[in-house]
Each structure stands twice: as C-alpha cells, then as structure tokens.
C-alpha positions in Angstrom: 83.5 115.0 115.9 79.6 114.6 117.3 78.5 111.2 118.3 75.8 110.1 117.0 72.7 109.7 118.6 72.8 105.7 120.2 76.1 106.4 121.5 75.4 108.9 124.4 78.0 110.7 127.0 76.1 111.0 130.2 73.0 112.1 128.5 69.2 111.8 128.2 68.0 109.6 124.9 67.5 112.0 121.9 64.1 112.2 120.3 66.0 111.3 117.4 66.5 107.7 118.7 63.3 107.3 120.9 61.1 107.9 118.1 63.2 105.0 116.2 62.7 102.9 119.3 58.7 103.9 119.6 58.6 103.4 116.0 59.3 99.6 116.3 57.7 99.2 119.1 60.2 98.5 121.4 61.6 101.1 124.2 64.0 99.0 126.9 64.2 102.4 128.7 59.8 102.1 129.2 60.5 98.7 131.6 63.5 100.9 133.8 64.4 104.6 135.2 67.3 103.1 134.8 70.1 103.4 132.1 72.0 100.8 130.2 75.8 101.5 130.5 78.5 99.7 127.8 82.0 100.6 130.0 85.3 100.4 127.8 87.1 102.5 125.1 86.7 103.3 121.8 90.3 101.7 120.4 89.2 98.1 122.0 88.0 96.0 119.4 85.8 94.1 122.2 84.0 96.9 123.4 83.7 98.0 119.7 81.7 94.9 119.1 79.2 95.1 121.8 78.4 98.7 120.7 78.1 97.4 117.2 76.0 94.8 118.6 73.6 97.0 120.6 73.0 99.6 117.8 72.5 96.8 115.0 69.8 95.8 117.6 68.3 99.0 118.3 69.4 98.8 122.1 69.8 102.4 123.6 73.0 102.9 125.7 75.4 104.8 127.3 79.2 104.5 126.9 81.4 105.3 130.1 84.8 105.1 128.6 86.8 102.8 131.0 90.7 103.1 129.6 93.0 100.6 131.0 95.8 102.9 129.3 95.2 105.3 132.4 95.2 102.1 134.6 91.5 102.7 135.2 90.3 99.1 134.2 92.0 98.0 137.8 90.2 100.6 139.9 87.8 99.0 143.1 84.8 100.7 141.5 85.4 99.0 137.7 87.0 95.8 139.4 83.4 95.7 141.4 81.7 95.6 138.0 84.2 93.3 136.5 86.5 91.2 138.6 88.7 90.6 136.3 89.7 94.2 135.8 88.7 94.1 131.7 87.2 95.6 129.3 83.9 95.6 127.8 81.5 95.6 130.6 77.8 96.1 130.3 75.4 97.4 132.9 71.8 96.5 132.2 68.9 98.3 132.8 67.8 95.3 135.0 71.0 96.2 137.3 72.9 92.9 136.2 76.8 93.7 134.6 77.9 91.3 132.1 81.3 90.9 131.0 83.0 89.2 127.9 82.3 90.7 124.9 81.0 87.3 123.2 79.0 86.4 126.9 77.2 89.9 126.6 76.3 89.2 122.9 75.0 86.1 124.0 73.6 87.5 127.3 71.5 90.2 124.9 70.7 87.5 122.4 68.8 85.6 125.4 66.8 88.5 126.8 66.1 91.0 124.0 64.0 89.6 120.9 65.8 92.1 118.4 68.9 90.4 119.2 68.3 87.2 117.9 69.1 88.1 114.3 72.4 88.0 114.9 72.6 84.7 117.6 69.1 82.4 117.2 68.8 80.8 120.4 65.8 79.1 119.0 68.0 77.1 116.6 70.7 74.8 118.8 72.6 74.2 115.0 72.9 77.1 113.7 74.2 78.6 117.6 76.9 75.8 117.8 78.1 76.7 114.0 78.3 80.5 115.1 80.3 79.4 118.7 82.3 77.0 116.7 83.5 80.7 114.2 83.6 82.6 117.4 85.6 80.1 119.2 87.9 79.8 116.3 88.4 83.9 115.2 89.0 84.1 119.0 91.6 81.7 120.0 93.4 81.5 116.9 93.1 84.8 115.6 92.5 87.6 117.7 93.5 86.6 120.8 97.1 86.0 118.9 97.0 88.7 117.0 96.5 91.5 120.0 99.4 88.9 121.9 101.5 90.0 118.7 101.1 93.2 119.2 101.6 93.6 122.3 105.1 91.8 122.8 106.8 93.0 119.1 105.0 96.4 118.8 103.2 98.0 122.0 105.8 96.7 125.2 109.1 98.1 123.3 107.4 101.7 122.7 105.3 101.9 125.8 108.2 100.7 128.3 111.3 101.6 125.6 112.8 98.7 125.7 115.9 97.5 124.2 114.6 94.4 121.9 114.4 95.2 118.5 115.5 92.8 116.9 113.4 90.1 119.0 110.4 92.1 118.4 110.9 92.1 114.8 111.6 88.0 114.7 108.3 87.7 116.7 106.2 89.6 115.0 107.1 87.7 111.5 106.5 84.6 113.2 103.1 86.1 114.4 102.0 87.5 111.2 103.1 84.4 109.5 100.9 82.2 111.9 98.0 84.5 111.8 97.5 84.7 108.4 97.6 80.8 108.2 95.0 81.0 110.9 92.7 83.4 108.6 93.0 81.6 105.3 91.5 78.5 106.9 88.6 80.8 108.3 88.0 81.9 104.6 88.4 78.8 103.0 85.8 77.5 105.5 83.4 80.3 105.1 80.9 81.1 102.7 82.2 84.7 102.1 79.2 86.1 100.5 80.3 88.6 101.8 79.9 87.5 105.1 80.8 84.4 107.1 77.6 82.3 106.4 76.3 84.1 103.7 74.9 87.9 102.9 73.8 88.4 106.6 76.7 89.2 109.6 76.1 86.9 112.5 77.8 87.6 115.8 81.4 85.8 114.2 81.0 88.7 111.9 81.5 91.3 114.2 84.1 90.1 116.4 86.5 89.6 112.3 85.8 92.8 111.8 86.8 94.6 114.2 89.7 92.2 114.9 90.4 93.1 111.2 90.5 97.1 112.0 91.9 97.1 114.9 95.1 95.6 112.3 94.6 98.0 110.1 94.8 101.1 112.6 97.9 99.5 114.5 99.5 98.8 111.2 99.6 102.8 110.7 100.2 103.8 114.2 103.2 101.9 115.1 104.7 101.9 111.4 104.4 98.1 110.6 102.6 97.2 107.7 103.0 93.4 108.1 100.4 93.3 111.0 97.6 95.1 108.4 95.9 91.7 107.9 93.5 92.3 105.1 95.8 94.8 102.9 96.6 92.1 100.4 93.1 89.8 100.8 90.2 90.5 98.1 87.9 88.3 100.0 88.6 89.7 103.4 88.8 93.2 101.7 84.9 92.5 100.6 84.1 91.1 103.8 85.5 94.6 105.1 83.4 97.0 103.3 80.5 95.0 103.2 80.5 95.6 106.9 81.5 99.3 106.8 78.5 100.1 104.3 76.1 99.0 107.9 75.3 102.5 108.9 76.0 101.0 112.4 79.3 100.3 111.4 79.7 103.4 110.5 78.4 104.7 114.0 81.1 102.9 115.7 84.0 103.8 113.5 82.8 107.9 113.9 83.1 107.2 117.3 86.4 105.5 117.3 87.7 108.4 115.1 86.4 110.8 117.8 88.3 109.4 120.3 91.6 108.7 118.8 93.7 111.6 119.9 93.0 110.7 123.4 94.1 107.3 123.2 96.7 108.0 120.9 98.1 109.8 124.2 97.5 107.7 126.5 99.0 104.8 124.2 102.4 106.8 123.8 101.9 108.2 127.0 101.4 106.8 131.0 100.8 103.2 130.1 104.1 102.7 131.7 103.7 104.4 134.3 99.9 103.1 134.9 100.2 99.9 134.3 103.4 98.2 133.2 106.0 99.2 136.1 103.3 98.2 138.4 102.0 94.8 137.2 105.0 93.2 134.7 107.9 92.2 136.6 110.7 93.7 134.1 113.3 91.0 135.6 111.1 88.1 134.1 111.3 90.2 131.0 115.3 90.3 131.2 115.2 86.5 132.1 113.2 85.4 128.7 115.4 87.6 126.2 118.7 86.7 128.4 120.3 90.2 128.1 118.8 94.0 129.7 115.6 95.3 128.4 
C-alpha cells in the first residue's frame, strides 16, 4: 500500500504536497537544503503521534523507520541522535534532534506558527490544562497499559516463557486498573467528541493512538480484555471522530502498510535482538519463584 504524499521514504517532496505548502504560504523546506527526519516505526503509538502531529500541521517530513524489534533503537548512530536509545526522534531542518514524543510536540508548538492550534503557547492556562491531560493519559494510562502488555502478553511469546498463568492474573489486574484510570479521564472531559471540546489538542492524539494501539494488540496476541474502547460509547465517539481527520487517516494507511514487517519482527528476533541481551532471565526466575 502507497504512502501518501507527507509521509516520504527517502524522497524528494511531491508537487502534490509543495503546492499545499506554497498554497498557505508556508514551505519549512524554503529556510533549509536540508530535510526534516521523524525516526521510529509505524506500530509505536509515540512516533504515530508526532507524525499525526506534523501532518495536522502541514509540516513536510521524512520517516526513517528505526525498529527497536531488530535492536536497531540501540545502535551508536540512533543512540547519537537519541541517548536514550528510544523511539520517536525528530531531526529538524535547523539540524537539532528532539526526542519524546510530547517534548517534540511541544518543541514544534514553540517554533512553527501552524502548530499552535493544537498547544497555544500564547495562553499559559489553557497549556497547563493540556500538560495536566497529557501528564495524566501518560502516567496512568499508557505508560501502564504498554507495561501490561509487555509483561502478560509480548515477554511470554517473544521469549516463550513458561508463565501463563501469571501473565493471565496480571493482565486482569492491568485491565482492571486501566479502565479505572480511563473512566476518570472521561468523566473529567468534555467529550464533545474530543477532550476539551469539538477541536483535538495535543491530549487528543497521544488517547488515540494509545487507544489503537489496544485495539491492534487485542487482535494480534488473541486477548480481547486489553481492547480498551470495545465496550465504551463515549470513547468509541472520541475514536471515529479522530479517524474521520484525513490525517488520521494518513497515519493509520501507513501503519497498515507496514504491518507485515513488524508483525515479523514482533514474532520473530526480538529475543534474540534484544531480550537475551538486555533482561537478565535469572531476575525473571527470581520474581515468579519457579523457571521461566
């Protein structure tokens, strides 16, 4: 499946998209010979927010994918970029690299007039309520949520380990706590459809993607529980109000494209890429008392 045309693989801006750019009066690639870069992959719902961000905002880039299911988020060259050997990183087209996905937002927010929309840096309330959802959907939801996975559903198939039934008790704790941590989110929302009203903010992005990311893992790895919206009319109009954005629909093509690959690599060399060389599989033995 195509790309379309903001989301480039190592080449030159269609005329598609410069015209767009022209047309607004606003070409980033005019100030610079040189390209702006979004490193990451298509299944991380982090760098899936920054490339929503950038083509809500009209902000031409390239995507490098960077996979840390090949071990490649830990190589000198990425770790230069990004010393914490993560995902999303951005490359600007003044040479700086930003990483975080909610510190690049920010970052593009600060320099880039289009951006503001979505974080108003001219408006100290508003910014604080925003941080406040984004501080909230990050520490209490998603950042849980991905540990969730993780331990109950990725580890055992990845490394094939031997703890079923302590996977299984987690992840009902997990799902139990996370959908706790959601309602509050709603209930403290405006909904219409979206967090603070009928206009996404930068919250908005980072639920959403939080929210598919659930859905796709709750079909890959067979366990419905961790589909977090499935049985939620609020958060299931939150959902498609986002996916009618044709930028949402950009980033979901792309996903789409890219899912084979990553389905491999997710069922494939994690283990040997990453796991065996970076989680100490005694420590592992030592929290569940028995062999793993």
């Amino acid at each position: 499946m195509a790309l379309l045309p903001r989301v480039q693989h190592d080449m030159p801006p269609t005329g598609h998209l410069l015209n767009k750019l022209n047309a607004k009066g606003v070409s980033m690639l005019d100030q610079s010979n040189a390209e702006r870069t979004l490193y990451g992959f298509w299944l991380s719902p982090y760098m899936s927010q920054v490339a929503h961000f950038l083509s809500e905002t009209g902000l031409n880039y390239r995507y490098e994918r960077v996979s840390p299911f090949q071990g490649s988020t830990l190589t000198p060259e990425h770790k230069e970029r990004n010393p914490l050997g993560k995902i999303p990183t951005l490359s600007d087209i003044n040479g700086v690299n930003i990483s975080e996905s909610q510190a690049i937002c920010r970052y593009l927010a600060r320099i880039y007039p289009e951006a503001r929309r979505f974080y108003p840096i001219d408006d100290p309330l508003l910014c604080a309520e925003i941080d406040a959802k984004n501080d909230y959907i990050a520490f209490s939801i998603a950042g849980p949520f991905f540990n969730w996975f993780v331990v109950s559903a990725y580890f055992p198939k990845a490394w094939k380990l031997n703890v079923e039934k302590e996977a299984h008790t987690y992840s009902l704790c997990s799902v139990l706590m996370t959908k706790m941590w959601l309602t509050r989110l709603v209930n403290g929302s405006k909904m219409e459809p979206f967090l603070f009203g009928n206009e996404p903010f930068l919250p908005d992005f980072q639920l959403f993607y939080t929210l598919e990311l659930s859905q796709m893992f709750s079909e890959l790895f067979e366990m419905p529980e961790m589909h977090l919206f499935r049985d939620d009319a609020i958060l299931q109009k939150f959902y498609y109000a986002m996916c009618e954005r044709a930028s949402t629909r950009e980033i979901l093509m792309a996903k789409e494209s890219e899912l084979d690959v990553t389905k491999n690599e997710l069922f494939g060399g994690f283990g040997e890429a990453y796991l065996d060389k970076h989680i100490d599989r005694g420590i592992l033995e030592k929290v569940f008392g028995h062999t793993v």
